[in-house]
C-alpha positions in Angstrom: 102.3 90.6 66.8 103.5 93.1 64.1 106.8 94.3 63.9 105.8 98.1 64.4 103.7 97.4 67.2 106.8 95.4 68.6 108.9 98.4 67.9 106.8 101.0 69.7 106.3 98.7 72.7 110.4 98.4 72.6 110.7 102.4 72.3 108.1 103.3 75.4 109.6 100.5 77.6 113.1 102.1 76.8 111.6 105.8 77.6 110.5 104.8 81.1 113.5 103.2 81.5 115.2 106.3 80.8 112.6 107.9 83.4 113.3 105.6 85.8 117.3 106.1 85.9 117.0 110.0 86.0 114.3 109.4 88.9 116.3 107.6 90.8 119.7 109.6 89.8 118.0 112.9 90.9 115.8 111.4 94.1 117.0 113.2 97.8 117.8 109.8 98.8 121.0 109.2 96.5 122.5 112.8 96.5 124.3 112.0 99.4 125.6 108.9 97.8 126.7 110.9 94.2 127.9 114.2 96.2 130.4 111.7 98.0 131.2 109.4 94.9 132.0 113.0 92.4 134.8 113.9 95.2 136.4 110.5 95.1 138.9 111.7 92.8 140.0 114.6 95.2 140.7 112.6 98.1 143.2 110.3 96.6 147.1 111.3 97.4 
């Protein structure tokens, strides 16, 4: 295997990793989960 061809395969399998975090970081299911863990720092005394 060449080492370009190595490199682009590293950079797309990076970008759909990126994908995949901001899917799942934005999907309906986990807002509930991230609306309560961004007022954690309220509710302390």
């Amino acid at each position: 295997m060449e080492i370009n061809t190595l490199r682009s395969l590293v950079t797309v399998v990076s970008f759909a990793i990126f994908v995949g975090i901001i899917w799942w970081t934005w999907s309906r299911r986990r807002s509930d989960d991230f609306a309560q863990a961004a007022n954690l720092p309220f509710e302390q005394d």
